[in-house]
C-alpha positions as CSV (number, residue, x, y, z in Angstrom):
1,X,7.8,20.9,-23.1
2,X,5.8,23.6,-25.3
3,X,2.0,23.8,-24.6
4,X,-0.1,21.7,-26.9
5,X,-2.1,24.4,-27.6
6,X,-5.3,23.9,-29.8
7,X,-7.0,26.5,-32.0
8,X,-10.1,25.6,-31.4
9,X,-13.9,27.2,-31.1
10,X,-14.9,27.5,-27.1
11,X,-18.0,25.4,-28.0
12,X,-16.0,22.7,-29.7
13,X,-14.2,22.4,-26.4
14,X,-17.2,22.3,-24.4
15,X,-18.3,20.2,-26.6
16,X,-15.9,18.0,-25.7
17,X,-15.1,19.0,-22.8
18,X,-10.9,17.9,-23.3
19,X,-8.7,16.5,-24.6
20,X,-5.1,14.6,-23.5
21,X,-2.4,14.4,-25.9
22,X,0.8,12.0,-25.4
23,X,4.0,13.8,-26.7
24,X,7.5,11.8,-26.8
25,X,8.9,9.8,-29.5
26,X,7.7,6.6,-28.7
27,X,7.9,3.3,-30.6
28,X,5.4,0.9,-31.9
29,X,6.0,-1.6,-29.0
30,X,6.1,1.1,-26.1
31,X,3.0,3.2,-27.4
32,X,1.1,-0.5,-27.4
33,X,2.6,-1.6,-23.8
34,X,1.4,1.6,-22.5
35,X,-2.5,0.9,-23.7
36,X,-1.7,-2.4,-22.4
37,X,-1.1,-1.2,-18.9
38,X,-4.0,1.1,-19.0
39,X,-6.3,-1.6,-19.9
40,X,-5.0,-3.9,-17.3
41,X,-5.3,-1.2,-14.8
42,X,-7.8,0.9,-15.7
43,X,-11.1,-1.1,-13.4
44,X,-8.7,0.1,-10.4
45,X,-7.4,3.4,-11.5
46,X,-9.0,5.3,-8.6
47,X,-9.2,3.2,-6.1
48,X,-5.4,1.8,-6.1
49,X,-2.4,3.8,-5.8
50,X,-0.7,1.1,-7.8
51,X,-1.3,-1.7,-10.0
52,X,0.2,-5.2,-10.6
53,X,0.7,-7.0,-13.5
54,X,2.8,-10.6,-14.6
55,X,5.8,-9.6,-17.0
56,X,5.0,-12.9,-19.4
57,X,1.6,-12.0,-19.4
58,X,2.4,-7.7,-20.3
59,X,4.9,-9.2,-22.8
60,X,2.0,-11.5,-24.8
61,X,-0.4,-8.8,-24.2
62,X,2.5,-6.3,-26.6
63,X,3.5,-8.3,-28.8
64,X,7.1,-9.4,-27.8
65,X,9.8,-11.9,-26.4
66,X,8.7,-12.7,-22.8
67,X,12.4,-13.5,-22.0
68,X,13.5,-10.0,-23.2
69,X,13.9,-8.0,-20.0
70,X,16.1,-5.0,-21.6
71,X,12.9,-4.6,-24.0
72,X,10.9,-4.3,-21.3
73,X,12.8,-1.8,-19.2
74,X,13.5,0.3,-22.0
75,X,9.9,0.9,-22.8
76,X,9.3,1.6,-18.9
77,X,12.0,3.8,-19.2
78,X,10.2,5.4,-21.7
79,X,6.8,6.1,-20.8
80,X,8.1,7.7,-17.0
81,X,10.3,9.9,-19.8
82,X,7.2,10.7,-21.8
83,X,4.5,13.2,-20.8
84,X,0.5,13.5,-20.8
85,X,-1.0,17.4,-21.5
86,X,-4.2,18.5,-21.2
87,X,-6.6,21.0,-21.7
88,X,-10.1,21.3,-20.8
89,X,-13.1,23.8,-19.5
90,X,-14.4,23.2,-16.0
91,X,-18.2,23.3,-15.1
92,X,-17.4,27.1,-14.2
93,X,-16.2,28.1,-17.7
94,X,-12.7,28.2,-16.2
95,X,-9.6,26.6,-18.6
96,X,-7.7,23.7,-16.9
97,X,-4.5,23.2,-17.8
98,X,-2.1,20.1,-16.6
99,X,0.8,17.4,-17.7
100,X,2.0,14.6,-16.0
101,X,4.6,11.8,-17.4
102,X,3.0,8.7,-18.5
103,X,4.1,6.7,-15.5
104,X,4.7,8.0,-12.1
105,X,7.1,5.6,-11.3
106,X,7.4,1.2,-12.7
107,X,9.6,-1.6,-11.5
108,X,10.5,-5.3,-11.9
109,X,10.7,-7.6,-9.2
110,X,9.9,-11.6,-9.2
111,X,8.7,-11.6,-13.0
112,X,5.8,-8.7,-12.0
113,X,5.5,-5.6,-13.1
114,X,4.8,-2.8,-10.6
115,X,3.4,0.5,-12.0
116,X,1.8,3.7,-11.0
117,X,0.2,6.9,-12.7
118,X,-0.4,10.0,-10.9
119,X,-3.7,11.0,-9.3
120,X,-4.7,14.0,-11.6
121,X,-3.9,11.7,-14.9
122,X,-5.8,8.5,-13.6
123,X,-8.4,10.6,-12.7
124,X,-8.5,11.6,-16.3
125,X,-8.1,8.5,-17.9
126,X,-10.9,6.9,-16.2
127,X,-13.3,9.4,-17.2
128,X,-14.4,8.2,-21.1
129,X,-15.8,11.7,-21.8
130,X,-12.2,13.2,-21.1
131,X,-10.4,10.1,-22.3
132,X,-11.2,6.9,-24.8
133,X,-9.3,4.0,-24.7
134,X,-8.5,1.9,-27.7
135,X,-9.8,-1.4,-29.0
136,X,-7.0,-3.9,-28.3
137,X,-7.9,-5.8,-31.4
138,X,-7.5,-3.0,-33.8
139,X,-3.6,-1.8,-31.6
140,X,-2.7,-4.9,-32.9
141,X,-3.3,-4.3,-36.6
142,X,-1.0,-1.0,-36.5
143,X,2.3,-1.9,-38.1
144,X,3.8,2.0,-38.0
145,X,4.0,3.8,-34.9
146,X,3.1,7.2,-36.8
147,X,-0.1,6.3,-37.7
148,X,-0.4,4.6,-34.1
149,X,-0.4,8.1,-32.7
150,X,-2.1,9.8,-35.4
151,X,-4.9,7.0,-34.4
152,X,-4.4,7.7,-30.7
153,X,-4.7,11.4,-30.9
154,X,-7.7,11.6,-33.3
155,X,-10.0,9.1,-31.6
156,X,-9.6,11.5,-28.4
157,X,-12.2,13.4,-30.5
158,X,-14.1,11.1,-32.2
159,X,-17.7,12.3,-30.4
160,X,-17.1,16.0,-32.1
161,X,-15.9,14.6,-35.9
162,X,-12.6,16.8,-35.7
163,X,-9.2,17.7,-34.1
164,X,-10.1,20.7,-34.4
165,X,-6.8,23.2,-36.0
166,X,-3.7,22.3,-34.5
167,X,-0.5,24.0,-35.3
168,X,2.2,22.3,-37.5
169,X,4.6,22.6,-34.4
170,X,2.2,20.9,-32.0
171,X,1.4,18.2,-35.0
172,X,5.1,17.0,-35.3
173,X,5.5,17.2,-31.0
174,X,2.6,14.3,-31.6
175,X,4.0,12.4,-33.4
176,X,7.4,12.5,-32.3
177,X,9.4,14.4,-34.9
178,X,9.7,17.8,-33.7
179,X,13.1,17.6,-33.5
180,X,14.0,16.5,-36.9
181,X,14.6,19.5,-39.4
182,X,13.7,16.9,-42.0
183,X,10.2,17.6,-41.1
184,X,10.4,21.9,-41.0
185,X,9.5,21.2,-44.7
186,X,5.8,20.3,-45.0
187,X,6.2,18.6,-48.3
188,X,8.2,16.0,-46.6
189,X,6.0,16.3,-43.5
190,X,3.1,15.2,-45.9
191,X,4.5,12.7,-48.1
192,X,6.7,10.6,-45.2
193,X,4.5,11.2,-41.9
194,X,0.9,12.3,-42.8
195,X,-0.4,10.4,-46.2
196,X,1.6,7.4,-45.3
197,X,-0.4,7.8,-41.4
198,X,-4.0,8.5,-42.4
199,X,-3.8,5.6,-44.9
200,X,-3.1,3.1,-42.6
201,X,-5.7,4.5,-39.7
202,X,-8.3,4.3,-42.6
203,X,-7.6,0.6,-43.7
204,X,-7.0,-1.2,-40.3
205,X,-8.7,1.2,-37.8
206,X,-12.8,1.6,-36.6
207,X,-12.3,5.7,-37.8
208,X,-11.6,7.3,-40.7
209,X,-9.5,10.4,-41.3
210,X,-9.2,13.5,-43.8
211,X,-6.6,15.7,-43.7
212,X,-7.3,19.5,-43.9
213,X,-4.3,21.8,-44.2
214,X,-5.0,25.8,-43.5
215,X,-2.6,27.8,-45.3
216,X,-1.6,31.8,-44.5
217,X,0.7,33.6,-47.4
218,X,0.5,30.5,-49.2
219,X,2.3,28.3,-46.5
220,X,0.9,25.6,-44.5
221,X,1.0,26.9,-40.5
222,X,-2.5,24.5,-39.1
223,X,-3.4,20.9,-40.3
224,X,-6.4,19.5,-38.5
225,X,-8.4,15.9,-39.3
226,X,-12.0,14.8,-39.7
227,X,-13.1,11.8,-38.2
228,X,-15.9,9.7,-38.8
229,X,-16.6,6.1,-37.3
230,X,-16.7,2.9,-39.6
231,X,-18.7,0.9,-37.6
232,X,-16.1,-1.3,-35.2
233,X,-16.9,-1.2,-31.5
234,X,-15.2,0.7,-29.2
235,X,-13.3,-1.1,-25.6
236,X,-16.4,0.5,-24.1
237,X,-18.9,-1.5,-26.3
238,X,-18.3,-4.7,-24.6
239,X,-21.7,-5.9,-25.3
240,X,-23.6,-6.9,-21.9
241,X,-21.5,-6.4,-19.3
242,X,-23.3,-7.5,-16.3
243,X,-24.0,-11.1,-18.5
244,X,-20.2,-11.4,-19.1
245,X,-19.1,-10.8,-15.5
246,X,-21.3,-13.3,-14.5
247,X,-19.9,-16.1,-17.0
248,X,-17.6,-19.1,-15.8
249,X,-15.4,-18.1,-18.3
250,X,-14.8,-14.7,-16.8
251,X,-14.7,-16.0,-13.2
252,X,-12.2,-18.5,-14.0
253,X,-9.9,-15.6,-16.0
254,X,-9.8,-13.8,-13.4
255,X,-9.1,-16.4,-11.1
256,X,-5.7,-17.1,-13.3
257,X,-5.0,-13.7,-12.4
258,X,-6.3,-12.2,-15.4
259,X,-7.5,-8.5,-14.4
260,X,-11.4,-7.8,-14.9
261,X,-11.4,-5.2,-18.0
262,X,-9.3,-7.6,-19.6
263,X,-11.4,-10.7,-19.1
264,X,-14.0,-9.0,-20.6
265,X,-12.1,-7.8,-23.4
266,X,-11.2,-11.6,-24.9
267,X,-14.8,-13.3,-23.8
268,X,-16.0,-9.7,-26.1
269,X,-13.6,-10.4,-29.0
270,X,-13.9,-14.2,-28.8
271,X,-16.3,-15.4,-27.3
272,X,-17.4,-17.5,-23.8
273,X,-16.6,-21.2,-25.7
274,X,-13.4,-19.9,-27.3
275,X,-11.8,-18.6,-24.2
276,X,-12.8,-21.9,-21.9
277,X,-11.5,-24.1,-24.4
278,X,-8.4,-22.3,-23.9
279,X,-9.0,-22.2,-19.9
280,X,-9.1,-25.7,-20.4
281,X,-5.4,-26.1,-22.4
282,X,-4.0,-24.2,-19.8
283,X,-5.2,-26.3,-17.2
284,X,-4.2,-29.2,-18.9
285,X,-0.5,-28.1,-19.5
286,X,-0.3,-26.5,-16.4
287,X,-1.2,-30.3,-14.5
288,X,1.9,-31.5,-17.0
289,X,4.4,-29.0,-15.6
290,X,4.7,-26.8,-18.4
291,X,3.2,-23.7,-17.3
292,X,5.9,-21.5,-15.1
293,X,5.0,-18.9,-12.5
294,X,1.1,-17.7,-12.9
295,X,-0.8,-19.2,-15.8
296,X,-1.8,-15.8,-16.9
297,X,0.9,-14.7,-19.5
298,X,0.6,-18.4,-20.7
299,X,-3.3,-17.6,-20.9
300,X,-2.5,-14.3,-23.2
301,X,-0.6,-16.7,-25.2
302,X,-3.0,-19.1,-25.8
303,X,-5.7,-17.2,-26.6
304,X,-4.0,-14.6,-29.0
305,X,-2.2,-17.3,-30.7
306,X,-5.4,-19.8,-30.6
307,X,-3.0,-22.8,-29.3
308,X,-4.6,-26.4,-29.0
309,X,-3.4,-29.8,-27.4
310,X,-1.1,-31.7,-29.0
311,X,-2.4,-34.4,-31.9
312,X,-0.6,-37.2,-33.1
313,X,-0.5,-36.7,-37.0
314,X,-3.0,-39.5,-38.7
315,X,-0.9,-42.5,-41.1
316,X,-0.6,-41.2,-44.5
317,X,-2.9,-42.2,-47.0
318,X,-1.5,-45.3,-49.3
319,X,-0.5,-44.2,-52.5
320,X,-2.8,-43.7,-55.6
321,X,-2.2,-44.2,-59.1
322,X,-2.0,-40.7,-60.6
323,X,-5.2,-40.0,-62.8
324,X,-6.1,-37.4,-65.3
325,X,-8.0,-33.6,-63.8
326,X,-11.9,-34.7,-64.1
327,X,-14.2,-32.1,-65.7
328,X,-14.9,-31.0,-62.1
329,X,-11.3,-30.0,-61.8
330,X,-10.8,-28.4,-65.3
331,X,-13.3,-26.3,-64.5
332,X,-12.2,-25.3,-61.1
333,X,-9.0,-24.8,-63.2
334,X,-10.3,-22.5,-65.4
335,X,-12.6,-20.4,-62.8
336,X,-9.1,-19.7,-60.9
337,X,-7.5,-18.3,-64.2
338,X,-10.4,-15.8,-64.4
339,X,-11.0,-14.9,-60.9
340,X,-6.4,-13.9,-61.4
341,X,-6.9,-12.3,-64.3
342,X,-10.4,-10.4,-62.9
343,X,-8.1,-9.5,-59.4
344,X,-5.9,-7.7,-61.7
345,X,-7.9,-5.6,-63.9
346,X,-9.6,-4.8,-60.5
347,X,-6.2,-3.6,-58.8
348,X,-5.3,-1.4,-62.4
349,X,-8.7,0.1,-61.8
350,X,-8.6,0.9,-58.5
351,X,-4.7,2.8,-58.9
352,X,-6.2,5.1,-61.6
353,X,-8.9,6.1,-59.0
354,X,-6.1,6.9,-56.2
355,X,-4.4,8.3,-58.7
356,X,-6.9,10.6,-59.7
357,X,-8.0,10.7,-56.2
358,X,-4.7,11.9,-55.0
359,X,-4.7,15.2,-57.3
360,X,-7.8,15.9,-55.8
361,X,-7.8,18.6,-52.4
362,X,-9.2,16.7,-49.3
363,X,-12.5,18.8,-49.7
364,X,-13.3,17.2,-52.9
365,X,-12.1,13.7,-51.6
366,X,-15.0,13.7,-49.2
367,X,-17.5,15.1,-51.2
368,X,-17.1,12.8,-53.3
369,X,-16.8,10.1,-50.8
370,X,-20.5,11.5,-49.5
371,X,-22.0,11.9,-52.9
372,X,-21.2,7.7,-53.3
373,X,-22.6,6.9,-50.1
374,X,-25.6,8.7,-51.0
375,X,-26.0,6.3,-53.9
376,X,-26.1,3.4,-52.2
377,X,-29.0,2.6,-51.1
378,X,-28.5,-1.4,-50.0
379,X,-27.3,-1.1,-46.0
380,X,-25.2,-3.8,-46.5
381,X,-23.2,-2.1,-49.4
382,X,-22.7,1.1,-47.2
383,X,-21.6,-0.6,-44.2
384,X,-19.2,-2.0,-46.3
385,X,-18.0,1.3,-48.3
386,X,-17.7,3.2,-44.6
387,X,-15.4,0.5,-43.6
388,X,-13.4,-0.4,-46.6
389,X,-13.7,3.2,-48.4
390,X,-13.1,3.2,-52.4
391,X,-11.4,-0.6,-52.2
392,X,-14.2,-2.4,-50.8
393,X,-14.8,-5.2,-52.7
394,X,-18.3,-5.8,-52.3
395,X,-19.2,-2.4,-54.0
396,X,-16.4,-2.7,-56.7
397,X,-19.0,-3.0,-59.8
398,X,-20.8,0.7,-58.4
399,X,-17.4,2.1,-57.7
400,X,-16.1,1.4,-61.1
401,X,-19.5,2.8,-62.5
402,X,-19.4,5.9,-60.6
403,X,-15.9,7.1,-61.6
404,X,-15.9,5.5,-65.2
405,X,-17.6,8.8,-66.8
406,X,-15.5,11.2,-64.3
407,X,-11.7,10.2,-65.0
408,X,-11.0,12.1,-68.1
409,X,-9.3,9.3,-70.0
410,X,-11.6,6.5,-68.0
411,X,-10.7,3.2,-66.6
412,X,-8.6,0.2,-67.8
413,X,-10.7,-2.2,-69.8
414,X,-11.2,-6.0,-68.3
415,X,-9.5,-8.8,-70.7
416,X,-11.6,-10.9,-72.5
């Protein structure tokens, strides 16, 4: 496997300090299993030479059929195929270099999942200034495994505000398409793996990403990304920690067999009431017979898909004598034709500013990006802006005054 070699100012690097990358062509599914298993591992990472976890519970924790053992193995498979690389400064100035596959070894026995990672890498992945983990909640919102590892890559360096240059070679390694010839040609690089990647990191993710591309005789040879935070927490900002381990809620999770980082995680995302009242559903069906093995992958289940006891539907209503709309109704009527027809002159608005945006170089994108920002001056309206960029709703009437006056042929004109 070719060095992931980054071009990169020493003080950036001890700034810092290093950086892993993840090569391999791995899907969707396996790139969120393997954050899965890191989360549900990662409280024992240097104290256990191994970690256990149910195989209904990994299943609900990714996203797929619980029943579909050849999924499973195949994304196993994958990570112990797939290697970690790394390369940082040591406290003496010296350069470390090192790679390790994903997984040191996995195997199914029983319904559990038995996994390892080797020494070095654990050792690495427990340390947040050499390695951040990602926000569970926002894994889920990725629908394309490209900008899954864009996302992955980048937030390694979120503290610094940038990659830093990497090589066009080392940028298709990340993400998986090195050995397409498809790709050789940046255009195609651009429009099919980069745009396509940074969009989606912008709208569902807590950074946000400009491209830069460095060019020598004209051709692109170094692409490397900005990165600024929008303002979602991190898996580190868990709120008070001490206060959540000492919950009922968390005691009982973990009880069910629910590993500690993860407990925390759900009572974090959905609060102590949320997750007991789903303690309790579990319990419930559990006394009927209808949980199998550990209640854990049930508990994953539940929570994610916010399940609730059984109620027997209510009679239906007798039937009423159909009777004109009353004013009330005609003019609920009538607001919903305006707020259609105001949702479309919005959308035509807002594709002649990506339009226009688009023949603009990423250096102008973020200036003016900064210059808007700096026009704001309600806190409310930026926090919005940094987290929705130019389609935030809440600022639509300022964004439509800003660029009005700087689109040469200005903006659509709202009906009526």
């Amino acid at each position: 496997m070719t060095q992931f070699r980054q071009i990169t100012e020493r003080e950036s690097l001890r700034k810092h300090v290093a950086a892993i990358h993840v090569g391999g062509k791995l899907s969707l599914l396996q790139r969120k299993l393997s954050n899965c298993l890191l989360l549900h591992a990662y409280d024992d990472l240097l104290t256990k030479s191994s970690h256990r976890i149910d195989a209904e519970t990994l299943c609900a924790l990714s996203g797929y059929a619980s029943r579909d053992r050849d999924t499973l193995k195949a994304a196993l498979r994958a990570l112990a195929e797939t290697t970690a690389e790394w390369n940082m400064l040591g406290d003496d100035g010296e350069e470390e270099w090192g790679i390790s596959s994903l997984l040191a070894y996995a195997k199914l026995s029983g319904g559990v999942c038995e996994y390892a990672y080797s020494a070095p890498l654990a050792a690495k992945l427990y340390d947040p200034a050499v390695f951040s983990m990602i926000n569970m909640r926002i894994q889920r919102n990725f629908t394309s495994g490209h900008a899954l590892a864009l996302y992955e890559n980048c937030f390694r360096f979120v503290r610094t505000g940038s990659t830093g240059w990497w090589e066009l070679d080392v940028f298709r390694r990340l993400m998986g398409v090195h050995d397409s010839a498809y790709y050789d040609d940046f255009s195609k690089l651009n429009a099919k793996i980069i745009k396509p990647a940074v969009k989606e990191v912008n709208a569902v993710s807590d950074i946000s990403l400009v491209a830069e591309i460095r060019r020598e005789s004209r051709k692109a040879k170094h692409i490397r990304f900005l990165i600024t935070r929008n303002g979602q927490e991190t898996l580190f900002d868990l709120g008070d920690d001490d206060a959540i381990r000492k919950s009922e809620a968390f005691k009982r999770l973990v009880a069910n067999g629910v590993s500690g980082r993860l407990a925390q995680r759900w009572i974090a995302e959905h609060g102590d009431s949320y997750v007991s009242e789903k303690l309790d559903f579990v319990e419930s069906e559990r006394r009927k017979g209808r949980v199998r093995k550990t209640p854990a992958g049930y508990l994953a289940a539940a929570i994610k898909g916010d399940f609730k006891p059984h109620v027997a539907p209510a009679p239906p209503p007798p039937p009423v004598a159909p009777a004109g709309p009353t004013e009330a109704e005609i003019a609920e009527q009538k607001r919903s034709v305006e707020m259609a027809r105001d949702a479309g002159w919005r959308k035509a608005c807002m594709e002649k500013i990506d339009g226009h945006l688009e023949k603009r170089s990423p250096a102008s994108r973020k200036a003016m990006k900064d210059r808007f920002e700096r026009s704001l001056e309600d806190e409310f309206e930026r926090g919005q802006f940094r987290r929705y960029g130019w389609h935030a709703r809440g600022v639509f009437a300022k964004v439509h005054d800003f660029w009005i006056d700087l689109i040469p042929d200005g903006l659509p004109e709202r009906d009526g």
